[in-house]
BALOBA-1460 file (C-alpha; in Angstrom, 3 decimals):
// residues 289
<rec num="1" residu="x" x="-2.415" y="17.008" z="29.420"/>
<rec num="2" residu="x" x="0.388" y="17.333" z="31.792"/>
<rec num="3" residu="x" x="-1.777" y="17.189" z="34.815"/>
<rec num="4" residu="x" x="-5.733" y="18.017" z="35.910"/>
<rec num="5" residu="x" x="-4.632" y="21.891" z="36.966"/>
<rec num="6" residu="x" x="-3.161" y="22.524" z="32.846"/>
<rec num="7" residu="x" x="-6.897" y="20.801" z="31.303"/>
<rec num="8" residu="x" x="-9.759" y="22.414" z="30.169"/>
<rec num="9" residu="x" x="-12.196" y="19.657" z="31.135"/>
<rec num="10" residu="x" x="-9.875" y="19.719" z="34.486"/>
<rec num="11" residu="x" x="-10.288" y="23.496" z="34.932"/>
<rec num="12" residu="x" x="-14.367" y="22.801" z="34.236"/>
<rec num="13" residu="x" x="-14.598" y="19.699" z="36.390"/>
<rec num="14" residu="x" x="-12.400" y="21.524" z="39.273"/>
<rec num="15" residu="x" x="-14.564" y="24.789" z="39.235"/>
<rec num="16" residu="x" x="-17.860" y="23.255" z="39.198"/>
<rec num="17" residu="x" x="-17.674" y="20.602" z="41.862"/>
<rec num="18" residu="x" x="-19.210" y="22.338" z="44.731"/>
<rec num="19" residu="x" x="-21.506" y="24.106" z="42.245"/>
<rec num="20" residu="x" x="-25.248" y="23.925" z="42.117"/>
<rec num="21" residu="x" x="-25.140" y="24.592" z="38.351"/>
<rec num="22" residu="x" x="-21.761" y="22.192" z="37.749"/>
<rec num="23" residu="x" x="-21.099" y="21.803" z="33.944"/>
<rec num="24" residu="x" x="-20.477" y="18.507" z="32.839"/>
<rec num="25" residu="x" x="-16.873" y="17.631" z="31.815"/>
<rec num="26" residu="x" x="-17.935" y="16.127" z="28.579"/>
<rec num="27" residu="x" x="-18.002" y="17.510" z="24.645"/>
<rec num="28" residu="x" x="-19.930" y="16.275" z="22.034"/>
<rec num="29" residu="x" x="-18.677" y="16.755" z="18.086"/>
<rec num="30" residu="x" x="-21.267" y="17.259" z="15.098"/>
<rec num="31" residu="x" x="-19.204" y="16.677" z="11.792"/>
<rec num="32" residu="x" x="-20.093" y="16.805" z="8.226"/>
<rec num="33" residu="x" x="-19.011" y="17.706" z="4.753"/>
<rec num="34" residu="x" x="-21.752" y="20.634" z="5.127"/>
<rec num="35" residu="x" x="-23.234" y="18.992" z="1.837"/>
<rec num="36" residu="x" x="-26.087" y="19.461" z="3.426"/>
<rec num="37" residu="x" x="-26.050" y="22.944" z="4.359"/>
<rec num="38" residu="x" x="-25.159" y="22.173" z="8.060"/>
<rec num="39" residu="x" x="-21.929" y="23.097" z="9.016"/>
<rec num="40" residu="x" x="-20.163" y="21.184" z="12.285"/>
<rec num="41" residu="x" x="-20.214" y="21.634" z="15.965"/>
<rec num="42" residu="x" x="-18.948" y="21.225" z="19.042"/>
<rec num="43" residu="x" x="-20.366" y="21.287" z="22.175"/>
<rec num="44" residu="x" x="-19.067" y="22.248" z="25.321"/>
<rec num="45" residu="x" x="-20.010" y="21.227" z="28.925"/>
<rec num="46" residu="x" x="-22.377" y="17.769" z="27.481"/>
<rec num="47" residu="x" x="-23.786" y="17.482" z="24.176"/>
<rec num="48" residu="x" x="-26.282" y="18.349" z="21.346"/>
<rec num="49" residu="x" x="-29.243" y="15.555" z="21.835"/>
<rec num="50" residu="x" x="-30.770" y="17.193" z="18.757"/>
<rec num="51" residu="x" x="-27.718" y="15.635" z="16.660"/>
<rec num="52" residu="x" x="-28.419" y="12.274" z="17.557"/>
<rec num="53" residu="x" x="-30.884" y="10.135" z="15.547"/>
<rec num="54" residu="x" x="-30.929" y="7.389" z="18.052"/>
<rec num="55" residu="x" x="-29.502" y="6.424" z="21.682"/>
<rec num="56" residu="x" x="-25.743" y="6.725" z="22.807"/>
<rec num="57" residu="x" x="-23.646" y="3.278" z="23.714"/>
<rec num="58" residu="x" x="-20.624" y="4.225" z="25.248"/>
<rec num="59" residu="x" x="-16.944" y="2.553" z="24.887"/>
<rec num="60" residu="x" x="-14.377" y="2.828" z="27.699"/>
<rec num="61" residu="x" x="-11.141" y="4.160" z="26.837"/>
<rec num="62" residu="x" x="-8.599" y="2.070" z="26.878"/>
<rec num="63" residu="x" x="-4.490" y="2.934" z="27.733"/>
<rec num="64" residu="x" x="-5.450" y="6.902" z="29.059"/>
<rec num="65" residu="x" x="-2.060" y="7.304" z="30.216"/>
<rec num="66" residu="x" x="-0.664" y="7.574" z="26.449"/>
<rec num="67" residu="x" x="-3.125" y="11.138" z="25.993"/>
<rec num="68" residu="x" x="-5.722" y="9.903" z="23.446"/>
<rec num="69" residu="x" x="-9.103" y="9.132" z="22.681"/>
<rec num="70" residu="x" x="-8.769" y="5.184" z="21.829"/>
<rec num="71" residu="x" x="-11.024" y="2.569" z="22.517"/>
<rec num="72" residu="x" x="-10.327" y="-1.323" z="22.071"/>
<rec num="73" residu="x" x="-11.467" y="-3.077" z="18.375"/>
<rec num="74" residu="x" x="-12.810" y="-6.633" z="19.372"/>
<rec num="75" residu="x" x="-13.023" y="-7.289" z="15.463"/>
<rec num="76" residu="x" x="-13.037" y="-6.051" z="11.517"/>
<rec num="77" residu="x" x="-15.201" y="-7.695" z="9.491"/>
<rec num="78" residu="x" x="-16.711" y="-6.995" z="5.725"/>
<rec num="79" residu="x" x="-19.740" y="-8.460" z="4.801"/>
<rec num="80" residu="x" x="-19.462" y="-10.310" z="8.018"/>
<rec num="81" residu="x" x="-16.215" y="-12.294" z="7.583"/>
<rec num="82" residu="x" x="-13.956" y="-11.817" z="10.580"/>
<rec num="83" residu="x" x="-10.583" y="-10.596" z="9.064"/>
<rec num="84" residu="x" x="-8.798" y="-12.380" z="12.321"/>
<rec num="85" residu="x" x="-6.259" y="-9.258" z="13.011"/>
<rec num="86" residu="x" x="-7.784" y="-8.264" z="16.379"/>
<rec num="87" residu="x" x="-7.716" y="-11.661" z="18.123"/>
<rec num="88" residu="x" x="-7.047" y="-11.470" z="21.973"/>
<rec num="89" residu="x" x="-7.548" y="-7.729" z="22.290"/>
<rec num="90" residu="x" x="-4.645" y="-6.298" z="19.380"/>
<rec num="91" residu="x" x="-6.176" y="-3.700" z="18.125"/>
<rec num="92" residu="x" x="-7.243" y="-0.037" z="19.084"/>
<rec num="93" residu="x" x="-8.650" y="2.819" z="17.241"/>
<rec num="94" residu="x" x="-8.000" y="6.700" z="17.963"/>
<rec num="95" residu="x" x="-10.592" y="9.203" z="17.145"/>
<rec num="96" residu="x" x="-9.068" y="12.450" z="15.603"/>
<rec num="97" residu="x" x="-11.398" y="14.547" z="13.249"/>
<rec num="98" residu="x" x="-8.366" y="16.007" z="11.431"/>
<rec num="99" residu="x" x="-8.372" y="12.679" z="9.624"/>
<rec num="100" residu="x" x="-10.073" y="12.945" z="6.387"/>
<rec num="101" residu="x" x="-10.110" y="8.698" z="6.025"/>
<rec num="102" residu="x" x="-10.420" y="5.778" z="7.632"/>
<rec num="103" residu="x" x="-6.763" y="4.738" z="8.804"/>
<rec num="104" residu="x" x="-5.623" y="1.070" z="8.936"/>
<rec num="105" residu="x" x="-2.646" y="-1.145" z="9.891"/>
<rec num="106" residu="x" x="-0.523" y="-0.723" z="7.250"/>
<rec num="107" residu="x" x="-0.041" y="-4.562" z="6.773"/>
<rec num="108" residu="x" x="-3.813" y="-4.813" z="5.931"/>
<rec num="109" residu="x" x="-4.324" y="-1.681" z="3.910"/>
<rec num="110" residu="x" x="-3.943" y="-3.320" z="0.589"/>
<rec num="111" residu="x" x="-6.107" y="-6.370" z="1.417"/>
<rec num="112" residu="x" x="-8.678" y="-4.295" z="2.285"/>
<rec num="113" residu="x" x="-8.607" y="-2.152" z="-0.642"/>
<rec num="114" residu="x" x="-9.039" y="-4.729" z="-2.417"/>
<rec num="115" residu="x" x="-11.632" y="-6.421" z="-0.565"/>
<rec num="116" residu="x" x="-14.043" y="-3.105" z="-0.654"/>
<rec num="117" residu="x" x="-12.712" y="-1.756" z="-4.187"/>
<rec num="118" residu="x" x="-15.653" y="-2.151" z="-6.735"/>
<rec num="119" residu="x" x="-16.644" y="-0.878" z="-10.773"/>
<rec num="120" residu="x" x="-18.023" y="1.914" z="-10.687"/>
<rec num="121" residu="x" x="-21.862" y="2.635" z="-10.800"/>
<rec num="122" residu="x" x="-23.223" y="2.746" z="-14.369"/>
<rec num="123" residu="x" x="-25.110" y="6.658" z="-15.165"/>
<rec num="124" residu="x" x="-24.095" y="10.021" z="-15.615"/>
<rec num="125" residu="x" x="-23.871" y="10.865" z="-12.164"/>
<rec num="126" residu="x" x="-21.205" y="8.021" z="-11.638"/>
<rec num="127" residu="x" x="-21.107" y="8.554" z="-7.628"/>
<rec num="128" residu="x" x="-18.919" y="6.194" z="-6.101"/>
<rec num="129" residu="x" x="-21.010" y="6.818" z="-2.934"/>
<rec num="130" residu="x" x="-23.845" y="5.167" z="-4.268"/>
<rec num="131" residu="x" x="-22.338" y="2.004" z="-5.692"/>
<rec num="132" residu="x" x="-22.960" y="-1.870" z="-4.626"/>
<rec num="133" residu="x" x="-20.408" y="-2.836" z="-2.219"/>
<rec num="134" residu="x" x="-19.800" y="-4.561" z="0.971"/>
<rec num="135" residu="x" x="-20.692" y="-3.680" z="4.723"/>
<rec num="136" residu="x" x="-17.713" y="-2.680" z="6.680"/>
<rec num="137" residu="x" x="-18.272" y="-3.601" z="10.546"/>
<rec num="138" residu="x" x="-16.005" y="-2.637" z="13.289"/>
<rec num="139" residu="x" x="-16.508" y="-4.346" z="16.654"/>
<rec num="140" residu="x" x="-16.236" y="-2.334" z="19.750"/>
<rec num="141" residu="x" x="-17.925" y="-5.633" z="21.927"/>
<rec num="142" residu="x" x="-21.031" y="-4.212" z="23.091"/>
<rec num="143" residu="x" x="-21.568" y="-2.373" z="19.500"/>
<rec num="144" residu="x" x="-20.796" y="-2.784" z="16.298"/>
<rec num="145" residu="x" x="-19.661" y="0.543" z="14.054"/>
<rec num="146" residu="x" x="-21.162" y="-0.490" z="10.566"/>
<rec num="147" residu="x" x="-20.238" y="1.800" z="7.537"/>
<rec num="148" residu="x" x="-21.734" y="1.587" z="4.143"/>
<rec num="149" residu="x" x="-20.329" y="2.541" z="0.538"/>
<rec num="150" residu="x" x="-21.562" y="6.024" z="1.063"/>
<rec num="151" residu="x" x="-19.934" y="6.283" z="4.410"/>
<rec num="152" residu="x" x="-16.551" y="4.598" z="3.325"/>
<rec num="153" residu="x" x="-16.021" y="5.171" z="-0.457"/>
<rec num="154" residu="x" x="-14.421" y="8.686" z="-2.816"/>
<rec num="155" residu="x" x="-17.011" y="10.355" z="-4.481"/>
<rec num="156" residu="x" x="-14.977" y="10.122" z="-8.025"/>
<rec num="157" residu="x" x="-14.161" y="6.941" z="-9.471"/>
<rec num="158" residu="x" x="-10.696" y="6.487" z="-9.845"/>
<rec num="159" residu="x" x="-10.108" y="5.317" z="-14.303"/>
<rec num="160" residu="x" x="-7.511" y="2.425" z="-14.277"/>
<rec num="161" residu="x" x="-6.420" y="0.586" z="-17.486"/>
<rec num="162" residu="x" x="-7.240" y="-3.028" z="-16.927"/>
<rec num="163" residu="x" x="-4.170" y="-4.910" z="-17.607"/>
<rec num="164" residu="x" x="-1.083" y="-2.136" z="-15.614"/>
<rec num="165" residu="x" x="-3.540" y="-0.522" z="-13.237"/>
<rec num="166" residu="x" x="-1.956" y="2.993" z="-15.070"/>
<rec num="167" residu="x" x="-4.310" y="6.161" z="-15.313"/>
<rec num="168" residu="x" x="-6.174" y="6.130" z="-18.728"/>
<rec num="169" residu="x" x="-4.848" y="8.245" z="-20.955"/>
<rec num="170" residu="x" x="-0.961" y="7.982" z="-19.735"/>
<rec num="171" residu="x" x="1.288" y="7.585" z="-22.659"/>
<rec num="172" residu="x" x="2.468" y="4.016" z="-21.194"/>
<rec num="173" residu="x" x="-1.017" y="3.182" z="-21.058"/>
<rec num="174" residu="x" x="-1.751" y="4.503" z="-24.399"/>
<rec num="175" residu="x" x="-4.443" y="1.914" z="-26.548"/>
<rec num="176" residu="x" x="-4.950" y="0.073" z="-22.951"/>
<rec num="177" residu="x" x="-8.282" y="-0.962" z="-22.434"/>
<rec num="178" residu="x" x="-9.956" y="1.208" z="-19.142"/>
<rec num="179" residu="x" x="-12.327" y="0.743" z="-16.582"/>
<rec num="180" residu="x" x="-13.543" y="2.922" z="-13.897"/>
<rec num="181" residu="x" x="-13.479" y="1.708" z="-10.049"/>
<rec num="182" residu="x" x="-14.483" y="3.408" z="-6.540"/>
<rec num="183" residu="x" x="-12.376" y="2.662" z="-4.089"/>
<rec num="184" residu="x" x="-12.268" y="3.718" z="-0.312"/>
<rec num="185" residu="x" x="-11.157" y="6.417" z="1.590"/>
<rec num="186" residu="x" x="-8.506" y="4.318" z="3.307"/>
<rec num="187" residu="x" x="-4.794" y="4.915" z="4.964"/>
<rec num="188" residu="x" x="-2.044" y="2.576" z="5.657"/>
<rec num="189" residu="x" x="-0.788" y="3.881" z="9.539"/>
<rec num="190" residu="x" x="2.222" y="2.500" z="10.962"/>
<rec num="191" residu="x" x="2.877" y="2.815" z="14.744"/>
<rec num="192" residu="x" x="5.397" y="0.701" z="16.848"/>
<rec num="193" residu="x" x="4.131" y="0.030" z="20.304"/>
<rec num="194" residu="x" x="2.823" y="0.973" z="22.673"/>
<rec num="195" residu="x" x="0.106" y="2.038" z="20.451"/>
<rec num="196" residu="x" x="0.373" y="-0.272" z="17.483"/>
<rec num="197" residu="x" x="1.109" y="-2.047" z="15.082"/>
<rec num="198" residu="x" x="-2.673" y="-3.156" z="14.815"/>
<rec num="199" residu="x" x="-3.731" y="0.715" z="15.148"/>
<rec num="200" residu="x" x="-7.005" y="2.093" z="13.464"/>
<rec num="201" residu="x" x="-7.515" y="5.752" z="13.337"/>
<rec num="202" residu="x" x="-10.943" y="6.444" z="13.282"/>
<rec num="203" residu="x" x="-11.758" y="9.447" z="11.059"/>
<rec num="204" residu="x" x="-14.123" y="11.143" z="8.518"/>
<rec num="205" residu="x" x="-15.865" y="7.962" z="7.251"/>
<rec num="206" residu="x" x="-16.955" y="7.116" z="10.871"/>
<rec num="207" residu="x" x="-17.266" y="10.635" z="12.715"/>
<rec num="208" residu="x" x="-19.427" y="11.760" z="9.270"/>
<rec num="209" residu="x" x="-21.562" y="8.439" z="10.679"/>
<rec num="210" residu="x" x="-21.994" y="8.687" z="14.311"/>
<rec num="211" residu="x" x="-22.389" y="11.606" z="16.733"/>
<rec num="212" residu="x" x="-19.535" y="11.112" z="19.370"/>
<rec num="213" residu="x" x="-19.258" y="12.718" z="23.052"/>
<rec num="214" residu="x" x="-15.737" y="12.390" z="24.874"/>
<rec num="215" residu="x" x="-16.474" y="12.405" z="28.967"/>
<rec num="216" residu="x" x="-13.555" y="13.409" z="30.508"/>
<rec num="217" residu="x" x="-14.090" y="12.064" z="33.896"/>
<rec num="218" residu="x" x="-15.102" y="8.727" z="33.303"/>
<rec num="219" residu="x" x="-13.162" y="8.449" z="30.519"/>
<rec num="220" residu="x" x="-15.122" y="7.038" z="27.691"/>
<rec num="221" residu="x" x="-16.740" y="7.927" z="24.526"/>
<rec num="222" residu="x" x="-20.032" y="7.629" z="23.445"/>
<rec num="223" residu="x" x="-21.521" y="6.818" z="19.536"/>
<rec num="224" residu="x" x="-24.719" y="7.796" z="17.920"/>
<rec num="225" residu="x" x="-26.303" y="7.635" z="15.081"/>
<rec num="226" residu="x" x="-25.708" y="11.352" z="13.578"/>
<rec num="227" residu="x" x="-28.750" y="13.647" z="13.163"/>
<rec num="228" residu="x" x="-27.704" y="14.452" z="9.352"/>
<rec num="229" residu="x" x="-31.085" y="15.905" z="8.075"/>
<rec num="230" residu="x" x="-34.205" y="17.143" z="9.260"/>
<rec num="231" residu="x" x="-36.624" y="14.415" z="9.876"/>
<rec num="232" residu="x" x="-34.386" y="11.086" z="9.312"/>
<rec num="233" residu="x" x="-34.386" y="8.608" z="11.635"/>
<rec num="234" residu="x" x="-31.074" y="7.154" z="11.673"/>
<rec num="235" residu="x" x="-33.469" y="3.976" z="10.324"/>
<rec num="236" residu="x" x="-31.533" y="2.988" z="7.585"/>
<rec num="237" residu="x" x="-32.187" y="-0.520" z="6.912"/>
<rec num="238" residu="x" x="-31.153" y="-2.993" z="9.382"/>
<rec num="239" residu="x" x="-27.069" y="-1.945" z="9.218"/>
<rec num="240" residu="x" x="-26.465" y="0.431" z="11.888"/>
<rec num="241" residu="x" x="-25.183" y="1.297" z="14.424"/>
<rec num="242" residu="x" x="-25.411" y="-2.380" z="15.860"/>
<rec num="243" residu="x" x="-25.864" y="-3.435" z="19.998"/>
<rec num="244" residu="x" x="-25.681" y="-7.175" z="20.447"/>
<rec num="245" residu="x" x="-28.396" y="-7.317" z="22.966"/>
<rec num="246" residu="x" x="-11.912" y="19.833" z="22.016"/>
<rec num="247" residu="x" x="-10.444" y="18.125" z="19.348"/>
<rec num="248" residu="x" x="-8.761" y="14.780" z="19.859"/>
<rec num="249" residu="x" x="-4.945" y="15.075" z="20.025"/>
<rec num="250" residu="x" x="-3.270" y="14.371" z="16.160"/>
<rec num="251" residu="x" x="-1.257" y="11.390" z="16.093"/>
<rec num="252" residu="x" x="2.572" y="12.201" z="15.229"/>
<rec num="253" residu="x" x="2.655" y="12.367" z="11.588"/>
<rec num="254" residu="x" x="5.953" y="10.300" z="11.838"/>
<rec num="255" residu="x" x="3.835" y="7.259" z="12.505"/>
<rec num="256" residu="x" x="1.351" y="7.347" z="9.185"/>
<rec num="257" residu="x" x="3.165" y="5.562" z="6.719"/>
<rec num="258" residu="x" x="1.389" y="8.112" z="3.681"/>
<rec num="259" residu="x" x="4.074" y="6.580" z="0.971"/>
<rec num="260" residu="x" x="3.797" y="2.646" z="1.862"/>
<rec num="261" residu="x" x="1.943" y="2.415" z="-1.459"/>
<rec num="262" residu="x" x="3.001" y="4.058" z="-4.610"/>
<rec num="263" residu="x" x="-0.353" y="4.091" z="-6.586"/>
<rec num="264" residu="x" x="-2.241" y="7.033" z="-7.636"/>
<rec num="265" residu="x" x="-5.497" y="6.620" z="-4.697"/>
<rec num="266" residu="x" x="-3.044" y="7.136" z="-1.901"/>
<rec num="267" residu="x" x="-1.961" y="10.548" z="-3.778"/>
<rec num="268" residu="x" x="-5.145" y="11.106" z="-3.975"/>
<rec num="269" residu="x" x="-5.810" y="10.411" z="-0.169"/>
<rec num="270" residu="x" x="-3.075" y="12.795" z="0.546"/>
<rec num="271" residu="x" x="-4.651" y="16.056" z="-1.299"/>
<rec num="272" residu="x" x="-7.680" y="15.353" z="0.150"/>
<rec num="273" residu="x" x="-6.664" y="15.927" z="3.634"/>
<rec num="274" residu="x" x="-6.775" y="19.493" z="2.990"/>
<rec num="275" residu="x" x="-10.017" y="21.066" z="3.746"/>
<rec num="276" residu="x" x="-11.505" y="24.009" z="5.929"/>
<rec num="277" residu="x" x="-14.140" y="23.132" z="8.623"/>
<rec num="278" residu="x" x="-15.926" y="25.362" z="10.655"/>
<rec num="279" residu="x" x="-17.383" y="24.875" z="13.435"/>
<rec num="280" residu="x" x="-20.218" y="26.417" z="15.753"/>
<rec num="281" residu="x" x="-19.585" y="26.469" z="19.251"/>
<rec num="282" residu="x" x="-22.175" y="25.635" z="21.873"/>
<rec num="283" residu="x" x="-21.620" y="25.876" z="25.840"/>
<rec num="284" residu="x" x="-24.791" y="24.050" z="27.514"/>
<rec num="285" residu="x" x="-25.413" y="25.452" z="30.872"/>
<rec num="286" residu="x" x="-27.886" y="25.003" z="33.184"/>
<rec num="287" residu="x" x="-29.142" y="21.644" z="31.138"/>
<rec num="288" residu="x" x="-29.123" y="18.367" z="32.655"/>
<rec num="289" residu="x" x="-27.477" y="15.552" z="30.571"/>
């Protein structure tokens, strides 16, 4: 915001300073597809521990001056190879929940694609969520955000002919052997300094993933394991959320480069950003976080 006396989290901080019963100026966000029958939250004044499945390891944010929620990417790396774009601090990543996918560099969007595109799982149910593909780690230096296929990939497979790439069943593509591949819920972003070009905008895949809380004061944001069902865990097999020892402001729209690629999964990426979310608001008072 303009300045501390036109914030919310300015406003809270302000009025509870010389308060015995001062409210945190920190939010914590809950989001999910509500496939599971939960629908998402935000809390105001601290967070929800009851949506975390493990601790909290918090990032700094870096450049606060430009208005966002951004933290520095040390690395990117699938299935552990380093893809050697964030080398001597290039890279940040905004949070925004409006983002229905993971957004990338746009000079890297294709390359990954590729990297992370697989054939689809064989079976009726044919959920690209489910199929064999690699790890996707982001490196925030003293954690690691690790996504798996069912964090990162579409649900429907996307049918391809094998020798244009066409849809199956296009008249050009008529006779064309097809296959069917999943591919991931990625966007090509294109921002000029000061905030790219390396710029990551961190989205559904990740915020589906991890429980985040946005302090105001310090600032910084913390990640966690989401809570997504009754009685997990967060103890999914040894890729996690990895430690080597209000709504987030929308990026201009100018800046996402949504027609950089011509094929038929970035149309697809684009009528998936529409969706309805609701949310359940809860003020914690009187609670110490």
């Amino acid at each position: 915001s303009l300045a501390p006396e036109f914030s919310f989290f300015g406003q809270l901080a302000a009025g509870g300073a010389s308060s015995a019963h001062a409210v945190p100026s920190r939010f914590g966000i809950f989001l999910t597809d509500c496939e599971d029958g939960k629908g998402s939250e935000i809390a105001i004044g601290g967070y929800n521990a009851a949506r975390l499945a493990g601790p909290l390891t918090w990032a700094p944010v870096v450049k606060p001056k430009l208005g966002y929620w951004q933290v520095q990417v040390k690395a990117v790396r699938v299935d552990g190879r380093d893809l050697g774009i964030c080398k001597n601090n290039a890279c940040t990543a905004i949070l925004d929940t409006g983002t229905s996918h993971l957004g990338v560099p746009h000079h890297i969007k294709q390359g990954l694609s590729d990297m992370l595109t697989v054939d689809a799982p064989a079976g009726t149910n044919n959920d690209c969520r489910s199929a064999t593909a690699p790890a996707l780690d982001i490196d925030l230096g003293d954690f690691t955000i690790a996504l798996l296929p069912k964090d990162y990939m579409r649900r429907e497979p996307l049918n391809r002919t094998n020798k244009t790439g066409l849809p199956c069943g296009s008249t050009p593509s008529s006779g064309q052997a097809c296959s069917s591949r999943c591919t991931p819920r990625l966007m090509p972003v294109n921002m000029m300094a000061p905030l790219g070009p390396n710029l990551f905008i961190f989205g559904e895949p990740i915020l589906h993933r991890y429980y985040t809380v946005y302090d105001w004061l310090a600032p910084r944001i913390g990640f966690g394991i989401a809570q997504k069902q009754t009685g997990t865990t967060g103890n999914e097999g040894e890729h996690q959320h990895r430690h080597p020892s209000a709504e987030v402001p929308t990026p201009p729209t100018a800046g996402v480069d949504a027609g950089a690629s011509g094929d038929a999964e970035d149309l697809v990426a684009q009528d998936s950003h529409i969706f309805l979310m609701q949310l359940a608001f809860q003020v914690v008072h009187g609670t110490r976080l």
